[in-house]
ROVEX-717893 format. One record per residue: residue number from 1; y, z, x of N, C-alpha, C, O in turn. Coordinates in steps of 0.02 Angstrom, whole numbers, plus 50000, padded with zeros to 5 digits. Example, Ala and Ser with C-alpha at 12.3 -4.5 7.8 and 13.67 -1.06 7.14 Angstrom:
<mivexs>
<mivex><n>1</n><n_north>49716</n_north><n_up>50390</n_up><n_east>50660</n_east><ca_north>49775</ca_north><ca_up>50390</ca_up><ca_east>50615</ca_east><c_north>49835</c_north><c_up>50390</c_up><c_east>50660</c_east><o_north>49834</o_north><o_up>50423</o_up><o_east>50712</o_east></mivex>
<mivex><n>2</n><n_north>49888</n_north><n_up>50354</n_up><n_east>50642</n_east><ca_north>49947</ca_north><ca_up>50357</ca_up><ca_east>50684</ca_east><c_north>50002</c_north><c_up>50394</c_up><c_east>50645</c_east><o_north>50057</o_north><o_up>50402</o_up><o_east>50670</o_east></mivex>
</mivexs>
This chain:
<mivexs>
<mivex><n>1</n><n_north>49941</n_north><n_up>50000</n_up><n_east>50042</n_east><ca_north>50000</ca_north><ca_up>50000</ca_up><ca_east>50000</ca_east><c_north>50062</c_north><c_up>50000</c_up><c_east>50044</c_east><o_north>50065</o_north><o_up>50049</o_up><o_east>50081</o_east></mivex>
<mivex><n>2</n><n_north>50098</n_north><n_up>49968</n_up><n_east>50047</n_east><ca_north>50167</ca_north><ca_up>49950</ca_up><ca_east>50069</ca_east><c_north>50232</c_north><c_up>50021</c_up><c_east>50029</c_east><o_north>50224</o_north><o_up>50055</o_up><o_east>49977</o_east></mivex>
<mivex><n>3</n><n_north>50283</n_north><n_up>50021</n_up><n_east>50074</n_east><ca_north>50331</ca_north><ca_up>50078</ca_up><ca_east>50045</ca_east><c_north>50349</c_north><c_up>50058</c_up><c_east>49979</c_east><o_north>50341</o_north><o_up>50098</o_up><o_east>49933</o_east></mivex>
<mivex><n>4</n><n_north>50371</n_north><n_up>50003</n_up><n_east>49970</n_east><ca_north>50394</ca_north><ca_up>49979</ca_up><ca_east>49890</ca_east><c_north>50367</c_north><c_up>50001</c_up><c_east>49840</c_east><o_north>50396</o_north><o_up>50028</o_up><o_east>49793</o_east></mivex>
<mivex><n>5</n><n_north>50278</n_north><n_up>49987</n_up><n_east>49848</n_east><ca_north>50218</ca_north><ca_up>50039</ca_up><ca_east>49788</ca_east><c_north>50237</c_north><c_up>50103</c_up><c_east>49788</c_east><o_north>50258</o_north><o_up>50130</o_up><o_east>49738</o_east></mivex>
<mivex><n>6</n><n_north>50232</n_north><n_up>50124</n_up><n_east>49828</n_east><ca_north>50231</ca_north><ca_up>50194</ca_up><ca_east>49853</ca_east><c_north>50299</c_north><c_up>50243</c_up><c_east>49820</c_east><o_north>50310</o_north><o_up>50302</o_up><o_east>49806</o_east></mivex>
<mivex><n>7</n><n_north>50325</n_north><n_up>50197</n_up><n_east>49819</n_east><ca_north>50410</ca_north><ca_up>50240</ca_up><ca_east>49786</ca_east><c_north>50418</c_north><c_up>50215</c_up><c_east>49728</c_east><o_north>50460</o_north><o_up>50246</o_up><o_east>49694</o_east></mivex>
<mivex><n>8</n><n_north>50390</n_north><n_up>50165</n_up><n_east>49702</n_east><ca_north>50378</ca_north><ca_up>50142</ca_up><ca_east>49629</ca_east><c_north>50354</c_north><c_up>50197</c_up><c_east>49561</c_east><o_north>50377</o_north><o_up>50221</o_up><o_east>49509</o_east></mivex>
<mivex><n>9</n><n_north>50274</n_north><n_up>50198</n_up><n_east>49617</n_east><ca_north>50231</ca_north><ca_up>50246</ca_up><ca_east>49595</ca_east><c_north>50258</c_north><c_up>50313</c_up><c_east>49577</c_east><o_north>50254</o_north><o_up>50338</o_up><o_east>49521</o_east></mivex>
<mivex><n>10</n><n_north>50293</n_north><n_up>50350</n_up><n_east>49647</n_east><ca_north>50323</ca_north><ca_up>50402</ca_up><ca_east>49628</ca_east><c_north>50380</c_north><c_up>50419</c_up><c_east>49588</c_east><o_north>50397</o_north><o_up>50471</o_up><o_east>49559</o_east></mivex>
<mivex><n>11</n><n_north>50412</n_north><n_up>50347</n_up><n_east>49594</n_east><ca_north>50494</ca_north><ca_up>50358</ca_up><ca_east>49523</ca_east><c_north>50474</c_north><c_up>50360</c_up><c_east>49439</c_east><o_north>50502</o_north><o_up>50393</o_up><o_east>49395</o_east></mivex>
<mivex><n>12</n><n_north>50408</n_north><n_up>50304</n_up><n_east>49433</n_east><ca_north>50354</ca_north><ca_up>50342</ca_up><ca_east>49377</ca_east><c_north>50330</c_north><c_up>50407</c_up><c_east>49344</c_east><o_north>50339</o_north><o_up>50433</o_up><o_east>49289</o_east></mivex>
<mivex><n>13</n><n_north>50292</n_north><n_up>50422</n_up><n_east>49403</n_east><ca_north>50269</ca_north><ca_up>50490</ca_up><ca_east>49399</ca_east><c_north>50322</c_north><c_up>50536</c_up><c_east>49398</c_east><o_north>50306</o_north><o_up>50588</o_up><o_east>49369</o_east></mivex>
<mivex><n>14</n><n_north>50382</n_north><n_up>50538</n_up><n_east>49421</n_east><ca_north>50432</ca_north><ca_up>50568</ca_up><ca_east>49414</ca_east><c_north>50457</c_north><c_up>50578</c_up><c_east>49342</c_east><o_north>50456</o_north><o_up>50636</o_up><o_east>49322</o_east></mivex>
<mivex><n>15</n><n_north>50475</n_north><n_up>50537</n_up><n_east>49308</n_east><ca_north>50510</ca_north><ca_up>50495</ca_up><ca_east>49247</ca_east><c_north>50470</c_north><c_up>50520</c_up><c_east>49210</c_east><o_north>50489</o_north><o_up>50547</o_up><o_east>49158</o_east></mivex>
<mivex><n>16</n><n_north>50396</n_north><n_up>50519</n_up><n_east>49230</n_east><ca_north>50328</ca_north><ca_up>50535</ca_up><ca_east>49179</ca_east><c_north>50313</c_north><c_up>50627</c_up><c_east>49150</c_east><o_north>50282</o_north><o_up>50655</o_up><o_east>49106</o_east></mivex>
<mivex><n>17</n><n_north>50362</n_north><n_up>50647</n_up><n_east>49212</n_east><ca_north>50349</ca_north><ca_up>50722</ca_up><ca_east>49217</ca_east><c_north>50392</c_north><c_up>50757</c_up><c_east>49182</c_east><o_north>50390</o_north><o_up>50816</o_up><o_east>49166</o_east></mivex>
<mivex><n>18</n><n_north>50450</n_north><n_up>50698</n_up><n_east>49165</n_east><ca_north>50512</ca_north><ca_up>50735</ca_up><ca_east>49140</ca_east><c_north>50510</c_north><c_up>50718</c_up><c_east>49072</c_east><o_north>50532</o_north><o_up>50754</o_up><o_east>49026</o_east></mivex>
<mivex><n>19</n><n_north>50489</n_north><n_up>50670</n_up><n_east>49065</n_east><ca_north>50464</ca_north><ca_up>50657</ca_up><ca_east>49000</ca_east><c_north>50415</c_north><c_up>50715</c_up><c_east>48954</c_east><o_north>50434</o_north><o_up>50746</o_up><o_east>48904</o_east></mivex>
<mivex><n>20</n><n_north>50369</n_north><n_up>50717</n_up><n_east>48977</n_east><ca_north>50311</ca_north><ca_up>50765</ca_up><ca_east>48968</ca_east><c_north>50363</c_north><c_up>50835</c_up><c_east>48966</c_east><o_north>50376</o_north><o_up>50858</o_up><o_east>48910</o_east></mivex>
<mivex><n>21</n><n_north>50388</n_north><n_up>50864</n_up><n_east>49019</n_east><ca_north>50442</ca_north><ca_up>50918</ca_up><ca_east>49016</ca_east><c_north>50473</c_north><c_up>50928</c_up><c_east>48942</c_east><o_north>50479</o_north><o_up>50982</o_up><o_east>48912</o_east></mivex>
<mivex><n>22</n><n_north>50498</n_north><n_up>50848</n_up><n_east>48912</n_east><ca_north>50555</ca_north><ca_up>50876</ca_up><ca_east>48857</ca_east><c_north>50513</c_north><c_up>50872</c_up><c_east>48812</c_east><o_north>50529</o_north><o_up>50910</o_up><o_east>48766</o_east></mivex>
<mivex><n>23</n><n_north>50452</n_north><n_up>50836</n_up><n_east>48798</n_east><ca_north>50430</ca_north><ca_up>50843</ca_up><ca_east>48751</ca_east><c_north>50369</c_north><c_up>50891</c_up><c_east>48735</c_east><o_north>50326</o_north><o_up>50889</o_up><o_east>48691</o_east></mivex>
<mivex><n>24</n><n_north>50378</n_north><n_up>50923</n_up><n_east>48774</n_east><ca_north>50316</ca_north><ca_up>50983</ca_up><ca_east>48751</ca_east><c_north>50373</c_north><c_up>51054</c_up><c_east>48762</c_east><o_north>50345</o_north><o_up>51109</o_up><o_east>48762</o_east></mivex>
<mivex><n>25</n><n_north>50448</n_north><n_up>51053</n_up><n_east>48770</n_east><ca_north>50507</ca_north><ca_up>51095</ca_up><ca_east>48752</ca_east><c_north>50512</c_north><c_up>51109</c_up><c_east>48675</c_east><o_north>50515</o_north><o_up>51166</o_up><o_east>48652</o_east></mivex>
<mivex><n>26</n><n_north>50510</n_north><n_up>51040</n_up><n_east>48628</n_east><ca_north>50523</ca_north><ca_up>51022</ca_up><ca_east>48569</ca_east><c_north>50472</c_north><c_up>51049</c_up><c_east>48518</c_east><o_north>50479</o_north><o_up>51073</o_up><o_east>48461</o_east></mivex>
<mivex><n>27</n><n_north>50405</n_north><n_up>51035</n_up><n_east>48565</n_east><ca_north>50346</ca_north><ca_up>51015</ca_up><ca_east>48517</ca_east><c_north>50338</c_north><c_up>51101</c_up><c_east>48474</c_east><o_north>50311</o_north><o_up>51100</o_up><o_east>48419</o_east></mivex>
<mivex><n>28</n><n_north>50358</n_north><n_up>51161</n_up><n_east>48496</n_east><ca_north>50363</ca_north><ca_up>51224</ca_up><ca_east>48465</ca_east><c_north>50426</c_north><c_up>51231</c_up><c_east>48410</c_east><o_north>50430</o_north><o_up>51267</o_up><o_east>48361</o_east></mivex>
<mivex><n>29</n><n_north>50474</n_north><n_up>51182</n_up><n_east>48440</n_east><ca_north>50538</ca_north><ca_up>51187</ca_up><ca_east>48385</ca_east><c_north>50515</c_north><c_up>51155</c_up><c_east>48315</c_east><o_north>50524</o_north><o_up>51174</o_up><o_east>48257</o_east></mivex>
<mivex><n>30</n><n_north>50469</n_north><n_up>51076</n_up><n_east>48354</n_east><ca_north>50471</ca_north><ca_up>51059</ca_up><ca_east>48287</ca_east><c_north>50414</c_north><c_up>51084</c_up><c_east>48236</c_east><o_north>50412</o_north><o_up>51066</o_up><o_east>48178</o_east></mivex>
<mivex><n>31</n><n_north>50364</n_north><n_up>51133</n_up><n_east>48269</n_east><ca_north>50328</ca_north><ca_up>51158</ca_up><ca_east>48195</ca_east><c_north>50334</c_north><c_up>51212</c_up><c_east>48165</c_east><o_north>50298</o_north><o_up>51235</o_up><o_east>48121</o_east></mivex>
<mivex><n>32</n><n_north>50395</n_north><n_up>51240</n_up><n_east>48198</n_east><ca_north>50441</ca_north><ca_up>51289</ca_up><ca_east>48151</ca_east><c_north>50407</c_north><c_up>51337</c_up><c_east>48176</c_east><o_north>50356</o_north><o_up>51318</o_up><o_east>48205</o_east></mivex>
<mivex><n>33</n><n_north>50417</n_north><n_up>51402</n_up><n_east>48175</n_east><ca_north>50385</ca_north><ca_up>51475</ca_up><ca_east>48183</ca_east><c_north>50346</c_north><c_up>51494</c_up><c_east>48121</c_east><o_north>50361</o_north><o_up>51477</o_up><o_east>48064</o_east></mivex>
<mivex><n>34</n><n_north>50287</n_north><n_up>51535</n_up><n_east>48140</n_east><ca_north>50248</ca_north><ca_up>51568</ca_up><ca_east>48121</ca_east><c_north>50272</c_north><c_up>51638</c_up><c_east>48123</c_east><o_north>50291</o_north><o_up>51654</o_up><o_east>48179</o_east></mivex>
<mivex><n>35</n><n_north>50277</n_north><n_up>51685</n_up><n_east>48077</n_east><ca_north>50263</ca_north><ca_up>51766</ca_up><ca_east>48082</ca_east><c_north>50228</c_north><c_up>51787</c_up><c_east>48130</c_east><o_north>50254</o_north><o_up>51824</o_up><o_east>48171</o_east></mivex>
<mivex><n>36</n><n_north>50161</n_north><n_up>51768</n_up><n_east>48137</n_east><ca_north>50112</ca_north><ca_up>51801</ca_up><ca_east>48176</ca_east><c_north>50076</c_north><c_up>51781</c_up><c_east>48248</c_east><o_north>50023</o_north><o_up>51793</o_up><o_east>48277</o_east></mivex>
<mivex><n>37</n><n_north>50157</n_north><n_up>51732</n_up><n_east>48262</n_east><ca_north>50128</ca_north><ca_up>51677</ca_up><ca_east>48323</ca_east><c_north>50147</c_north><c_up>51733</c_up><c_east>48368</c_east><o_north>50177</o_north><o_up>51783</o_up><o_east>48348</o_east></mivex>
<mivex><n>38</n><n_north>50124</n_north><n_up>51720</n_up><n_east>48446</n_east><ca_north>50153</ca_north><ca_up>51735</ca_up><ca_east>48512</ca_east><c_north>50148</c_north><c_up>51689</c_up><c_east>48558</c_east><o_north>50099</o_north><o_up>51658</o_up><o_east>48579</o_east></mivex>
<mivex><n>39</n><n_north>50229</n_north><n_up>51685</n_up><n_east>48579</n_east><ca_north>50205</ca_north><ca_up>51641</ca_up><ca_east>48647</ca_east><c_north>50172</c_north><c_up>51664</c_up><c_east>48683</c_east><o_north>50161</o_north><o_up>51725</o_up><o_east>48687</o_east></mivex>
<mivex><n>40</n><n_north>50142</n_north><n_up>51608</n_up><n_east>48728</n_east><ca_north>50113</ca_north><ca_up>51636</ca_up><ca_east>48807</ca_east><c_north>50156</c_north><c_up>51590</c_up><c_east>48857</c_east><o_north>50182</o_north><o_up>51541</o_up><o_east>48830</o_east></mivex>
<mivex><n>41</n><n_north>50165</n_north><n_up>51596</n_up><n_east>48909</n_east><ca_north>50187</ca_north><ca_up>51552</ca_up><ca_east>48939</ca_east><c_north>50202</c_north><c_up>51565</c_up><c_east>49032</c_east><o_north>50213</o_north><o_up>51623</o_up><o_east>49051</o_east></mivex>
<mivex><n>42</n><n_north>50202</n_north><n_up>51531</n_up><n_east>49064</n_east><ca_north>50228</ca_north><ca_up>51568</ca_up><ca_east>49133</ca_east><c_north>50253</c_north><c_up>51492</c_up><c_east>49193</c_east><o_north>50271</o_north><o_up>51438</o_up><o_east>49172</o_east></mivex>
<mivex><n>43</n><n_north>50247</n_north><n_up>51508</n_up><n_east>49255</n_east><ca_north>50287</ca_north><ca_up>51464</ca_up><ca_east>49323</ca_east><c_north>50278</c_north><c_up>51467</c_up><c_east>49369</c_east><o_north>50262</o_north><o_up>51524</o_up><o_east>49387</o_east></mivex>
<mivex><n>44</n><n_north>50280</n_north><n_up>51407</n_up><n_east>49426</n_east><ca_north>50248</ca_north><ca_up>51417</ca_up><ca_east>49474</ca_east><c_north>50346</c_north><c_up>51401</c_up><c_east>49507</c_east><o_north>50386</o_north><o_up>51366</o_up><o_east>49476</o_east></mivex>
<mivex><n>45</n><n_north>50356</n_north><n_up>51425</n_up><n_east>49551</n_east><ca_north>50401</ca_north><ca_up>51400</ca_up><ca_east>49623</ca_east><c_north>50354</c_north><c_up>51398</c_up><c_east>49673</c_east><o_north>50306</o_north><o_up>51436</o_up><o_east>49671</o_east></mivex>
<mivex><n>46</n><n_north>50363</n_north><n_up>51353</n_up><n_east>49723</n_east><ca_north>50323</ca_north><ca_up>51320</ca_up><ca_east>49762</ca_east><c_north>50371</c_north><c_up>51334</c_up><c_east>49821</c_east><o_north>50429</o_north><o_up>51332</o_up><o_east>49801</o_east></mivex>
<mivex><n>47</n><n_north>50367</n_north><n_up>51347</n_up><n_east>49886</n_east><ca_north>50430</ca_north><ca_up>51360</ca_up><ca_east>49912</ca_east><c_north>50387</c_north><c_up>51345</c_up><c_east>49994</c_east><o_north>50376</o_north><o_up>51385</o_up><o_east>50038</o_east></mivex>
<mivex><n>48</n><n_north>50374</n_north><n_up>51286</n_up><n_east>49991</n_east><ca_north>50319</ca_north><ca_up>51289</ca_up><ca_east>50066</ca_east><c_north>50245</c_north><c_up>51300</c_up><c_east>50035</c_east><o_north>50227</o_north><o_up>51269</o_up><o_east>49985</o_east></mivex>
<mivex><n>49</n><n_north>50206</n_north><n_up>51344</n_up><n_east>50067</n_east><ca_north>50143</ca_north><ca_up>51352</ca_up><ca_east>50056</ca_east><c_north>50156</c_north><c_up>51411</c_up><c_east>50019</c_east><o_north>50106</o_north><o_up>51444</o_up><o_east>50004</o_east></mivex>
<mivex><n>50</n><n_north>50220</n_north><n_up>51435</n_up><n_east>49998</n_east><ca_north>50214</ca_north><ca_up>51509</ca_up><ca_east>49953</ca_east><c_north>50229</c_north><c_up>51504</c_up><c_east>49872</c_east><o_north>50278</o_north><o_up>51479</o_up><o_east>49844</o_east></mivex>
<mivex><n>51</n><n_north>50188</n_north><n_up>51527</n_up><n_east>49851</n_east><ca_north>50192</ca_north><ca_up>51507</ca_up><ca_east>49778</ca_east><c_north>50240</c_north><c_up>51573</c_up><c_east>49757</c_east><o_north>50238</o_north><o_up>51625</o_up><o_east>49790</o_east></mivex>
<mivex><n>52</n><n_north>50277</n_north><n_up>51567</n_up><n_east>49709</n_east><ca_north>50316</ca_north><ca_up>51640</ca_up><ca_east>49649</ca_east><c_north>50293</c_north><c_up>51603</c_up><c_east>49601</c_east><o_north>50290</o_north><o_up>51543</o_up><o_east>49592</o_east></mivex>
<mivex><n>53</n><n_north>50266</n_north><n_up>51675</n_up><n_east>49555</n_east><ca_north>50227</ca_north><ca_up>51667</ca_up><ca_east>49510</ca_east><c_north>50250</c_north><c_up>51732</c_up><c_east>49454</c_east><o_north>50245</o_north><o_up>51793</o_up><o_east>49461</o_east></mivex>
<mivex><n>54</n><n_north>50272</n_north><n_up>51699</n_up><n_east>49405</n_east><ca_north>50290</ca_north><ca_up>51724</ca_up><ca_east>49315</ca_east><c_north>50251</c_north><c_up>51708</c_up><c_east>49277</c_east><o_north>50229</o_north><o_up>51650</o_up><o_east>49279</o_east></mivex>
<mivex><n>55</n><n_north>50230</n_north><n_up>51752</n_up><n_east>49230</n_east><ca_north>50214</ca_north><ca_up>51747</ca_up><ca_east>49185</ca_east><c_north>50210</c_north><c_up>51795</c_up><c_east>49100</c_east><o_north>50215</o_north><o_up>51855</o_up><o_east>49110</o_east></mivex>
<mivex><n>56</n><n_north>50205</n_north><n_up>51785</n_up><n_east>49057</n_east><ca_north>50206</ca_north><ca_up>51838</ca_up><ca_east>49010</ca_east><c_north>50159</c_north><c_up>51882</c_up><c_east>48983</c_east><o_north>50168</o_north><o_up>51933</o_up><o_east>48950</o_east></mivex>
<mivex><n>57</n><n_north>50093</n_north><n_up>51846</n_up><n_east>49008</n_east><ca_north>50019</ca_north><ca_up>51880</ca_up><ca_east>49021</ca_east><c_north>49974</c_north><c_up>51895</c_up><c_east>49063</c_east><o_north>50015</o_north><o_up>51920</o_up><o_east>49102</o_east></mivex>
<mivex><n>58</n><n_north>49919</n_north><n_up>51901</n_up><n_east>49092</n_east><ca_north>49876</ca_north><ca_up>51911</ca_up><ca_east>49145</ca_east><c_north>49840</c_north><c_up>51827</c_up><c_east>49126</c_east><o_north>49824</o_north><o_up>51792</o_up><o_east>49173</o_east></mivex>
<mivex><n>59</n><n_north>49835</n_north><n_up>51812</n_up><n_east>49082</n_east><ca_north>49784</ca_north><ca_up>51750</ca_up><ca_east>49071</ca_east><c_north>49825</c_north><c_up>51690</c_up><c_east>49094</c_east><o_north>49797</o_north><o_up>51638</o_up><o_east>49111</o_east></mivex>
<mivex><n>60</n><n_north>49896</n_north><n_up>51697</n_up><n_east>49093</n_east><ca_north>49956</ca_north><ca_up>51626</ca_up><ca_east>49117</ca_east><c_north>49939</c_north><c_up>51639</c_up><c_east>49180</c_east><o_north>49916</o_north><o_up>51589</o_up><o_east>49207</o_east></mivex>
<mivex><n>61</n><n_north>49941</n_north><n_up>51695</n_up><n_east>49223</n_east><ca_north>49950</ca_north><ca_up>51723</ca_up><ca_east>49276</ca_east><c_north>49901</c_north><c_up>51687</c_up><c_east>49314</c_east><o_north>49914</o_north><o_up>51638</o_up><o_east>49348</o_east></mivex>
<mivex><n>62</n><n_north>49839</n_north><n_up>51715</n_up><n_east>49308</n_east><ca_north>49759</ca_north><ca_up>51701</ca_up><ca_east>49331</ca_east><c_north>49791</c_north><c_up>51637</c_up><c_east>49332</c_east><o_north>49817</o_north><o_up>51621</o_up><o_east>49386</o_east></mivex>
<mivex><n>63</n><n_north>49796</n_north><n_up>51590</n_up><n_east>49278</n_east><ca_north>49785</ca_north><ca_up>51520</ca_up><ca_east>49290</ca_east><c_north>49824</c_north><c_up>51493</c_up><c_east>49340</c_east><o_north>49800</o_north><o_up>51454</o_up><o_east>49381</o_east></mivex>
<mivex><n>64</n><n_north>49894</n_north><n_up>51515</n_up><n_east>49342</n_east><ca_north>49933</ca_north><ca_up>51488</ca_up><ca_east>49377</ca_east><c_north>49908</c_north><c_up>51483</c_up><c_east>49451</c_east><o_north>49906</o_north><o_up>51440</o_up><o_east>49495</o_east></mivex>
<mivex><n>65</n><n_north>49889</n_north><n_up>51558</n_up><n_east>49443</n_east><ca_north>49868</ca_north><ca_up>51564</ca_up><ca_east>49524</ca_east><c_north>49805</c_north><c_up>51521</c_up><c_east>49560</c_east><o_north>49790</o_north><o_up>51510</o_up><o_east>49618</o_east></mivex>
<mivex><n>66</n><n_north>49761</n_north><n_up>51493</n_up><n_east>49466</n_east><ca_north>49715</ca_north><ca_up>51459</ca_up><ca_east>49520</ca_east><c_north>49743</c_north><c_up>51372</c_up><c_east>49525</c_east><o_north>49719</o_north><o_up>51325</o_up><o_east>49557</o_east></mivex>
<mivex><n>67</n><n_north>49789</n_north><n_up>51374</n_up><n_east>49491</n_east><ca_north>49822</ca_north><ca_up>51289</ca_up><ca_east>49488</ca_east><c_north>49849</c_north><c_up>51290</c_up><c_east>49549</c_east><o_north>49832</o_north><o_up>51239</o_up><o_east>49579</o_east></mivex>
<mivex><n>68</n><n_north>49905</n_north><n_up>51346</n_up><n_east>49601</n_east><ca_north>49925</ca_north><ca_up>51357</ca_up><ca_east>49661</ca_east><c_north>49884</c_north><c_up>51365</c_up><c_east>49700</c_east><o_north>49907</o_north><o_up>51368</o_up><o_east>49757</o_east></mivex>
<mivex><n>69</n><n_north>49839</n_north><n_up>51368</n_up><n_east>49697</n_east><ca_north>49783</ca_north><ca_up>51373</ca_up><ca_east>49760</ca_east><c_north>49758</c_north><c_up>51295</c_up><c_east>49765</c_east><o_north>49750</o_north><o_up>51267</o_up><o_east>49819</o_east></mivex>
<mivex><n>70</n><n_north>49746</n_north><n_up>51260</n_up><n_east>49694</n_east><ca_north>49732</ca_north><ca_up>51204</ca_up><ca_east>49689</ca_east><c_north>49768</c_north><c_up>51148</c_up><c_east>49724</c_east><o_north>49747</o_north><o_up>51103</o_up><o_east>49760</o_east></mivex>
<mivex><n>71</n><n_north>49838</n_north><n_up>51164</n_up><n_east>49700</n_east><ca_north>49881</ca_north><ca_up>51136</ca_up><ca_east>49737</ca_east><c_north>49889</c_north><c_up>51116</c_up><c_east>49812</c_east><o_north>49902</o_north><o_up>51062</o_up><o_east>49839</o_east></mivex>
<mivex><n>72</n><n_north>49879</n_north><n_up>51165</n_up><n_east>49829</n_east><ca_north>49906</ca_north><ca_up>51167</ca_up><ca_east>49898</ca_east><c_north>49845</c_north><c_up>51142</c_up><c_east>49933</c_east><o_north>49858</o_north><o_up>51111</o_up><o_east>49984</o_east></mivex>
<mivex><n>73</n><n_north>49750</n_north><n_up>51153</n_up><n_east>49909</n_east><ca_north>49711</ca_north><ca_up>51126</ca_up><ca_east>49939</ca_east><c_north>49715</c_north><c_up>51057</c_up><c_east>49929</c_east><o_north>49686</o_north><o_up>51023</o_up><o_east>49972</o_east></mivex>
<mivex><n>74</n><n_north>49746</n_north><n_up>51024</n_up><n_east>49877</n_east><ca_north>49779</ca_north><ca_up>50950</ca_up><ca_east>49862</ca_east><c_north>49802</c_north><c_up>50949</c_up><c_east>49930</c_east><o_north>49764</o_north><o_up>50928</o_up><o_east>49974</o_east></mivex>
<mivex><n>75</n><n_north>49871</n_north><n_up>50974</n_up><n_east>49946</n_east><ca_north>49917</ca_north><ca_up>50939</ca_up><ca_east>49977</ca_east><c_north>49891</c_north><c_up>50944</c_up><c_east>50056</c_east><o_north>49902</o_north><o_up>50901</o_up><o_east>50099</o_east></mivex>
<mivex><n>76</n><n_north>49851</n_north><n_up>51014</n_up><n_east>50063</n_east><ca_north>49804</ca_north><ca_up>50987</ca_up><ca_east>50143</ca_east><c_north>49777</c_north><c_up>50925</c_up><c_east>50143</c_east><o_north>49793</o_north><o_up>50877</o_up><o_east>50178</o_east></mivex>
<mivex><n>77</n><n_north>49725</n_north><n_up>50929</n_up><n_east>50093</n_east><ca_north>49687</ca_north><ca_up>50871</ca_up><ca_east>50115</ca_east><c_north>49734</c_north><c_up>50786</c_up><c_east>50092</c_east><o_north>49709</o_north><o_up>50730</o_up><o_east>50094</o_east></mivex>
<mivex><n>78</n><n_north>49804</n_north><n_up>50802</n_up><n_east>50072</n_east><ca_north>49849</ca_north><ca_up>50737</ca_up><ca_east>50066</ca_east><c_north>49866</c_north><c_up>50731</c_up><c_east>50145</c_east><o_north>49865</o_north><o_up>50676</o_up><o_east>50172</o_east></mivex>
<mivex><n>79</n><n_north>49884</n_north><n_up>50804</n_up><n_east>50188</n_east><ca_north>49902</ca_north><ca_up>50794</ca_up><ca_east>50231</ca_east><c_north>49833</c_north><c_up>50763</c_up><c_east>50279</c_east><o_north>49826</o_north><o_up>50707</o_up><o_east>50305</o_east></mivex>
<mivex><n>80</n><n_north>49796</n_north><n_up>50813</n_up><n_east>50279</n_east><ca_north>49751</ca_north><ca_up>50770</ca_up><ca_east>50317</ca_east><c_north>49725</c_north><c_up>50691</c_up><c_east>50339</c_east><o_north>49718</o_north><o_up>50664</o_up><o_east>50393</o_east></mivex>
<mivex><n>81</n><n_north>49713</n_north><n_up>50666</n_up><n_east>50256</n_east><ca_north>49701</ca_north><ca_up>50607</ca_up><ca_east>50252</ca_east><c_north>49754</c_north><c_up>50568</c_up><c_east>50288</c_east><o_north>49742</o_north><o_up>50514</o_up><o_east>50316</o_east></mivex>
<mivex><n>82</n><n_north>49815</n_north><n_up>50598</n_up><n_east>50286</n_east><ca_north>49877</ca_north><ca_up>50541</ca_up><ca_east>50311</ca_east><c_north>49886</c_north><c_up>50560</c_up><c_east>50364</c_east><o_north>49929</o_north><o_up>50532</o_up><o_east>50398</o_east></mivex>
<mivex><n>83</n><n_north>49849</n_north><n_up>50613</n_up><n_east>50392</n_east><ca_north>49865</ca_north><ca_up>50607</ca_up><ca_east>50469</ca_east><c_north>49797</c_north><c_up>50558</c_up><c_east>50495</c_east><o_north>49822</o_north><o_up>50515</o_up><o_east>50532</o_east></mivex>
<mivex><n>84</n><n_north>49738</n_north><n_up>50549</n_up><n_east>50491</n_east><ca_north>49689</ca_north><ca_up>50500</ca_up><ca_east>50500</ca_east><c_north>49684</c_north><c_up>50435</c_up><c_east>50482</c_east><o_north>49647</o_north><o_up>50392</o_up><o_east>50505</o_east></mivex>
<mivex><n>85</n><n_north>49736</n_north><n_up>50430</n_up><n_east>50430</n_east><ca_north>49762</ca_north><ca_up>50336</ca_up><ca_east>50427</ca_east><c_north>49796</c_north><c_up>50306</c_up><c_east>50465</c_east><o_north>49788</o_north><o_up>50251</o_up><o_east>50492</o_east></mivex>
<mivex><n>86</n><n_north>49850</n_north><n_up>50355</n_up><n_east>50470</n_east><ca_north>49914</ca_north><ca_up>50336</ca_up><ca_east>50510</ca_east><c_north>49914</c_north><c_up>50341</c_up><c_east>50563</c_east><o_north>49964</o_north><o_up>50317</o_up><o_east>50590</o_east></mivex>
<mivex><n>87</n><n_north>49860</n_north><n_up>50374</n_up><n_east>50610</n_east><ca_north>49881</ca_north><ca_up>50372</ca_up><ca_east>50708</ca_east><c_north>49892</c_north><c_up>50296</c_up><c_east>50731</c_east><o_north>49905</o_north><o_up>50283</o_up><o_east>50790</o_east></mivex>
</mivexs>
């Protein structure tokens, strides 16, 4: 893949994320409240290899923490791979 794909791809996935962002903001407005609902909800900051981590339960929490672990074993083995293509 040439740089052109490569930054294509990512202004997509970008666009795609923000998309997804506003519309799952909405998707609680628009089916109105329930009496007996509760949110759950929580966040990752990413800050290097250090994750901060919120949340409003132990069950957002757990997950988050295993999506940040996930993550970051992603982005080794992104790094890896691109250090063994590219010498």
């Amino acid at each position: 893949m040439d740089a052109g794909t490569l930054y294509q791809i990512g202004l997509v996935l970008v666009f795609a994320g923000f998309a997804l962002a506003f519309i799952s903001a909405f998707i609680p407005a628009l089916r109105g409240s329930r009496s007996n609902s509760r949110t759950k909800g929580g966040g990752i900051v990413m800050i290097g290899p250090f994750p901060i981590i919120f949340g409003t339960d132990i069950g957002s929490v757990k997950a988050l923490i295993l999506l940040s672990i996930l993550l970051m074993v992603a982005v080794l083995a992104f790094m890896w791979f691109t250090s063994l293509t590219f010498r």
